[in-house]
PyMOL commands that place a pseudoatom at each C-alpha (Angstrom):
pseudoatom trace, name=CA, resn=UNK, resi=1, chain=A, elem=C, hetatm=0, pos=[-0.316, -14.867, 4.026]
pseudoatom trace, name=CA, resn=UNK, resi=2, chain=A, elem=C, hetatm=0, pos=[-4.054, -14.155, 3.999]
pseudoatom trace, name=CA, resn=UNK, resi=3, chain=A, elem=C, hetatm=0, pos=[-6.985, -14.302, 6.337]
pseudoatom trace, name=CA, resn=UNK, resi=4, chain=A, elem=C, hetatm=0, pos=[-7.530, -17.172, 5.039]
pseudoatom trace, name=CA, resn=UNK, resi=5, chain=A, elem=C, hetatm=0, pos=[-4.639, -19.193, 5.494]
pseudoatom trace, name=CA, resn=UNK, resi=6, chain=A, elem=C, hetatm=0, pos=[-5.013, -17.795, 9.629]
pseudoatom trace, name=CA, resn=UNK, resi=7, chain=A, elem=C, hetatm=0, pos=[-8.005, -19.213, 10.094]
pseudoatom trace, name=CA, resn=UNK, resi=8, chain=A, elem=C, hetatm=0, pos=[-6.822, -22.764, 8.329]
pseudoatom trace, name=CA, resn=UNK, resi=9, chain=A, elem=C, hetatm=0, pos=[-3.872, -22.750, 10.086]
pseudoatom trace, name=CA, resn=UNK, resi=10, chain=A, elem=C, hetatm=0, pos=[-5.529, -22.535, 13.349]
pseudoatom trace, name=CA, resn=UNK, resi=11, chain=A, elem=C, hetatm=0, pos=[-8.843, -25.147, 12.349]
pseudoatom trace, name=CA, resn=UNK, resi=12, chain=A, elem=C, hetatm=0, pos=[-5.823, -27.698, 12.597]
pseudoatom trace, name=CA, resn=UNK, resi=13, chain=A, elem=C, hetatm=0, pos=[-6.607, -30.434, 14.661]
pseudoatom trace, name=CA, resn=UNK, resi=14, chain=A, elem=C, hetatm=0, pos=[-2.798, -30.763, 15.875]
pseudoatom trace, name=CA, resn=UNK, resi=15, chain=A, elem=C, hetatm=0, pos=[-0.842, -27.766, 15.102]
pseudoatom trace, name=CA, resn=UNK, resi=16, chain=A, elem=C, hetatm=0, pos=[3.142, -28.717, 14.368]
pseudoatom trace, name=CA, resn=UNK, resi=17, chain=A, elem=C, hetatm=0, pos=[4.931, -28.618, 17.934]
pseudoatom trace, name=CA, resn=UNK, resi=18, chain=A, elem=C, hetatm=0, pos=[7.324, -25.672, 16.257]
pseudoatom trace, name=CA, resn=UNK, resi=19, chain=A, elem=C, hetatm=0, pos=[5.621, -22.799, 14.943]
pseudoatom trace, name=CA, resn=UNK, resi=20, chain=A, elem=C, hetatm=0, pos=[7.377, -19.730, 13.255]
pseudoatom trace, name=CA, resn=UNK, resi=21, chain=A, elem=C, hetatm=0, pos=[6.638, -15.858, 14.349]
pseudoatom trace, name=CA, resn=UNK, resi=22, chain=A, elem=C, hetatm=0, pos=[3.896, -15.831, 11.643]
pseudoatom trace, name=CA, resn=UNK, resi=23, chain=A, elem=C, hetatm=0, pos=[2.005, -18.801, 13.297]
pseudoatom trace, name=CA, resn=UNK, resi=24, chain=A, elem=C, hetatm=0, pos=[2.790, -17.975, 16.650]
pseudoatom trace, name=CA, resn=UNK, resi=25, chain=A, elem=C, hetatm=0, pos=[1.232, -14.054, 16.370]
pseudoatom trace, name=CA, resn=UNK, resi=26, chain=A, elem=C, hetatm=0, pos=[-1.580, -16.117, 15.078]
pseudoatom trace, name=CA, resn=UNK, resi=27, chain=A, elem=C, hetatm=0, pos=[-2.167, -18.344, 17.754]
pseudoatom trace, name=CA, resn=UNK, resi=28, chain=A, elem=C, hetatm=0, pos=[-1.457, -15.832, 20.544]
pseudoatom trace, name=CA, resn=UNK, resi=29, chain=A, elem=C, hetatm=0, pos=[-3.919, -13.212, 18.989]
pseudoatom trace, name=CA, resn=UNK, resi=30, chain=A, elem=C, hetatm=0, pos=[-1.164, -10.604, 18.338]
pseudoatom trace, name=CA, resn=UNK, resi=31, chain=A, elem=C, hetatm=0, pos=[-0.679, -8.845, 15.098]
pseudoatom trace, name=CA, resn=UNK, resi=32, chain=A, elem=C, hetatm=0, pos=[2.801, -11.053, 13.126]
pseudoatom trace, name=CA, resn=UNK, resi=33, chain=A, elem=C, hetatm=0, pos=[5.147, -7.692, 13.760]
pseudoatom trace, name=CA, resn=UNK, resi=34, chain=A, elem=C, hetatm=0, pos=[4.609, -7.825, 17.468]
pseudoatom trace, name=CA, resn=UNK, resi=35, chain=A, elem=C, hetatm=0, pos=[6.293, -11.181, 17.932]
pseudoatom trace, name=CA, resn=UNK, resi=36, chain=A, elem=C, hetatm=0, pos=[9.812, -9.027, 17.585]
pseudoatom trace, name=CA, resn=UNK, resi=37, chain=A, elem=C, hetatm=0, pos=[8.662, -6.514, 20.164]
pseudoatom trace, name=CA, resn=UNK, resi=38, chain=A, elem=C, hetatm=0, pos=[7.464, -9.493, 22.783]
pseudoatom trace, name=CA, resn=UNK, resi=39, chain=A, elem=C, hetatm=0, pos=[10.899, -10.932, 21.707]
pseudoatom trace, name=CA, resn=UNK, resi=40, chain=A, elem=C, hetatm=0, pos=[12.763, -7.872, 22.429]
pseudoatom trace, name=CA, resn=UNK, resi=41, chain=A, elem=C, hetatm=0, pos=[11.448, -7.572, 25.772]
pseudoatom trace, name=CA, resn=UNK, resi=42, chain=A, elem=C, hetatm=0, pos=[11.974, -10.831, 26.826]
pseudoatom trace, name=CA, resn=UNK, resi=43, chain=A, elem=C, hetatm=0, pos=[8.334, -11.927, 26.803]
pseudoatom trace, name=CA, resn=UNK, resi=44, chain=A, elem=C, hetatm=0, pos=[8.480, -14.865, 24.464]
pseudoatom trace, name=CA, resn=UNK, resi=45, chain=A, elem=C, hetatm=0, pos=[11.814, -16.902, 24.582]
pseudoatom trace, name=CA, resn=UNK, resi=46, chain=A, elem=C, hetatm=0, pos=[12.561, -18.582, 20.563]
pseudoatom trace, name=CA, resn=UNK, resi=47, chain=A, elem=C, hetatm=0, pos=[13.933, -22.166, 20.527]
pseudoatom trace, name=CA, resn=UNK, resi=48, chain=A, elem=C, hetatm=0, pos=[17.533, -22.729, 20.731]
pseudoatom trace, name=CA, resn=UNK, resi=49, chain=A, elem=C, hetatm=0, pos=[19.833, -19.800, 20.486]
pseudoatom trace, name=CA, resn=UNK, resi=50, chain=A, elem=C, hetatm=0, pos=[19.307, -18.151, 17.079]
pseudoatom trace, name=CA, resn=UNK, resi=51, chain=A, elem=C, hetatm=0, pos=[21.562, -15.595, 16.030]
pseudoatom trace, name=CA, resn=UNK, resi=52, chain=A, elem=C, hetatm=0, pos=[19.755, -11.679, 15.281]
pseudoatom trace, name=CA, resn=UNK, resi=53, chain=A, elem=C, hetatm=0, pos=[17.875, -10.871, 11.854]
pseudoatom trace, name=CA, resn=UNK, resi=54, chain=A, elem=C, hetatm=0, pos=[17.174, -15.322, 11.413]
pseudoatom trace, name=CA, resn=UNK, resi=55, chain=A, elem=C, hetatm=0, pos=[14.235, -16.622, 11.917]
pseudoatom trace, name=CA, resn=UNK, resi=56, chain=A, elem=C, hetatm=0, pos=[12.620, -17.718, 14.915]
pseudoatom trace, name=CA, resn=UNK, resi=57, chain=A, elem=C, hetatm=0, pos=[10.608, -20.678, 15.656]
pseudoatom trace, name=CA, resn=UNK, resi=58, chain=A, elem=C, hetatm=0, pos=[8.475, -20.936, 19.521]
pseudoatom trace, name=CA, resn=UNK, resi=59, chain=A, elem=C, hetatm=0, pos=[7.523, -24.192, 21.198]
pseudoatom trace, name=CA, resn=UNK, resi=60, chain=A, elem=C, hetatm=0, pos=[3.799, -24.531, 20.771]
pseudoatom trace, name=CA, resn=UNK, resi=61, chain=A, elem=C, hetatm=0, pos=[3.549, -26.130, 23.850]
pseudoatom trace, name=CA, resn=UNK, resi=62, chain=A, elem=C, hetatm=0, pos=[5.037, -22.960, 25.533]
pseudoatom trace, name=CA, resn=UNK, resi=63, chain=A, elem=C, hetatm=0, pos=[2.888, -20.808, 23.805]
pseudoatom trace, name=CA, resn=UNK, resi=64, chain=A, elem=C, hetatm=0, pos=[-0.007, -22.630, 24.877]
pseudoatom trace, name=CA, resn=UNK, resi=65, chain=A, elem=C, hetatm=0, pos=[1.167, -21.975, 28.125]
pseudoatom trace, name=CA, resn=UNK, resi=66, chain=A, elem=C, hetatm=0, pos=[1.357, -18.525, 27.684]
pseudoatom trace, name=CA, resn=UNK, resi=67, chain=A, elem=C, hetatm=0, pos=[-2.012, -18.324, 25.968]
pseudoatom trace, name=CA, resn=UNK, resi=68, chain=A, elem=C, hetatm=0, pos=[-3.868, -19.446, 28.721]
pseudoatom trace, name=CA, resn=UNK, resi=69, chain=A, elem=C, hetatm=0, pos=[-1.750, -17.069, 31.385]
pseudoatom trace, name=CA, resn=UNK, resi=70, chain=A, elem=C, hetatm=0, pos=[-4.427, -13.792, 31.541]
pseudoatom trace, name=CA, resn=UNK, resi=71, chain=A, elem=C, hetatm=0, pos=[-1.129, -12.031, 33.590]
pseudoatom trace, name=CA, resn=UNK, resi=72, chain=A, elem=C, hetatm=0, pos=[1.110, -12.709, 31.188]
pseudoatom trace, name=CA, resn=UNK, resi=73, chain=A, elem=C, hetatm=0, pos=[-1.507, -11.348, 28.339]
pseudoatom trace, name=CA, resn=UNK, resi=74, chain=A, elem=C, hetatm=0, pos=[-1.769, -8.060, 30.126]
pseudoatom trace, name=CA, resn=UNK, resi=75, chain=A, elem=C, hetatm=0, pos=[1.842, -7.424, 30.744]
pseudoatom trace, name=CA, resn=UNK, resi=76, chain=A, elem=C, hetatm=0, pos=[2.463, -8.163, 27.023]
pseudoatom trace, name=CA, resn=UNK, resi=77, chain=A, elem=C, hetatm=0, pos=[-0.101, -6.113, 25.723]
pseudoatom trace, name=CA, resn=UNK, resi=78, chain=A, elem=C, hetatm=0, pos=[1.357, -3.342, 28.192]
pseudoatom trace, name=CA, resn=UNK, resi=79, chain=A, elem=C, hetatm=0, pos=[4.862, -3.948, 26.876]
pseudoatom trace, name=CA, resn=UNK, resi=80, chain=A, elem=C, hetatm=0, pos=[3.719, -3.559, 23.293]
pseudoatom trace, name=CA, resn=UNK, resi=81, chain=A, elem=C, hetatm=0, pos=[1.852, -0.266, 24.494]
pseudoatom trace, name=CA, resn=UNK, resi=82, chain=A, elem=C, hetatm=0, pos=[5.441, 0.723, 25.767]
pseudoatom trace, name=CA, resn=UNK, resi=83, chain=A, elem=C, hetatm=0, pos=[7.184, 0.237, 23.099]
pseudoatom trace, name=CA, resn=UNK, resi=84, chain=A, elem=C, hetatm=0, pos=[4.621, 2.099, 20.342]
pseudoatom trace, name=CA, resn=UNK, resi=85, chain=A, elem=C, hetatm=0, pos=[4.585, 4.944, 23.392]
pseudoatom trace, name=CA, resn=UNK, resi=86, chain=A, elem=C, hetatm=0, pos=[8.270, 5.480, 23.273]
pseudoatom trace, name=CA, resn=UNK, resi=87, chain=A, elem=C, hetatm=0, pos=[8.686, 4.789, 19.437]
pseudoatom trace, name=CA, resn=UNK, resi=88, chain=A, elem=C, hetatm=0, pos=[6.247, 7.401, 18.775]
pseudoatom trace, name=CA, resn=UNK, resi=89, chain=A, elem=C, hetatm=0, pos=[7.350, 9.903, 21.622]
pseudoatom trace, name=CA, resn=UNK, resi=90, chain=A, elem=C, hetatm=0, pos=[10.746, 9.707, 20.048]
pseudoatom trace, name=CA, resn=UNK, resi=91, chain=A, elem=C, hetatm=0, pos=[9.359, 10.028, 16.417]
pseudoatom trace, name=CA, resn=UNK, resi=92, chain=A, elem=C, hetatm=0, pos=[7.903, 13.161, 17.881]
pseudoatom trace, name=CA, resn=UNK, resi=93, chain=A, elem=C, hetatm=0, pos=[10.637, 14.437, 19.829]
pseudoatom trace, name=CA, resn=UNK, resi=94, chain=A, elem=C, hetatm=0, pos=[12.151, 14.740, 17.090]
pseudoatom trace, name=CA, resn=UNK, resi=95, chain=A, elem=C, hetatm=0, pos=[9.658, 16.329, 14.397]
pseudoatom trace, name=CA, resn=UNK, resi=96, chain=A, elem=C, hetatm=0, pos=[9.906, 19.617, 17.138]
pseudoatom trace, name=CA, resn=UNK, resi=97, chain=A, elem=C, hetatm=0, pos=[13.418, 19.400, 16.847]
pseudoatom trace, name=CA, resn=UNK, resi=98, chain=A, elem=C, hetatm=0, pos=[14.094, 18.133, 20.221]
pseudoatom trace, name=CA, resn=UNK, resi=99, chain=A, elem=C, hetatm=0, pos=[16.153, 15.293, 22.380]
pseudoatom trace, name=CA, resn=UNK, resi=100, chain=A, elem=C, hetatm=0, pos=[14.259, 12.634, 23.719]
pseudoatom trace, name=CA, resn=UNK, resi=101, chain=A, elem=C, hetatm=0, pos=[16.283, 11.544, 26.553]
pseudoatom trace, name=CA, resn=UNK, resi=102, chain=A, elem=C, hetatm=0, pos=[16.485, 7.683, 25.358]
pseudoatom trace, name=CA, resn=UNK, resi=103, chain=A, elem=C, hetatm=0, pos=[18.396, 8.974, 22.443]
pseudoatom trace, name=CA, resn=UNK, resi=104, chain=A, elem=C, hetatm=0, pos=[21.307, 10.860, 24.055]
pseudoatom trace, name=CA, resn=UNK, resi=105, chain=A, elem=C, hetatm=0, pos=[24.510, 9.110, 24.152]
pseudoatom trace, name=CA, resn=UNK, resi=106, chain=A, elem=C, hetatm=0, pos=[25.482, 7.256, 27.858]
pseudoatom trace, name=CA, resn=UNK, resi=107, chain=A, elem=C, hetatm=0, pos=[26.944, 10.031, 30.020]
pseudoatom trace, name=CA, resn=UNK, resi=108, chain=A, elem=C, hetatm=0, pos=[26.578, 12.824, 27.734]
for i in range(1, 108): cmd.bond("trace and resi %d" % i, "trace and resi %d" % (i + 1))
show_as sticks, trace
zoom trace
């Protein structure tokens, strides 16, 4: 999907009352691969129970919610810092040929 098709989504006068990661990365104002990471961490809850690597849908009326919460905007713009922090300390960790510590094995 284009730039285009963002901004016509959101120029809906009702926007559907289920919206998929696409849409909802939209209409939060996060970028569509950080819906996984908010996901991961627990920030944003999908509908029903849906099982790993399917699709997931978000109440709008939830994300509204959520939209409008400035705390809950600065925690998940932290957590996504987090995660790209780790991600890329690991990436690093091991270009020098080192062991980050989140990628030892438990009790080793």
């Amino acid at each position: 999907m284009n730039k285009e098709d963002k901004y016509t989504f959101l120029a809906l006068p009702l926007l559907p009352v289920r919206l998929n990661a696409l849409e909802a990365a939209w209409y939060l104002g996060f970028q569509p691969h950080e819906i996984s990471i908010l996901t991961g961490a627990g920030m944003l809850e999908p509908l029903g129970h849906p099982p790993a690597n399917t699709p997931k849908f978000f109440s709008t009326e939830s994300l509204a919610e959520l939209r409008d919460n400035q705390k809950w905007l600065e925690k998940a713009t932290d957590a996504i810092s987090t995660y790209w922090r780790r991600k890329n300390g690991q990436k690093r960790a091991g270009r020098n040929g080192r062991t980050s510590p989140s990628s030892r094995a438990p009790g080793g």
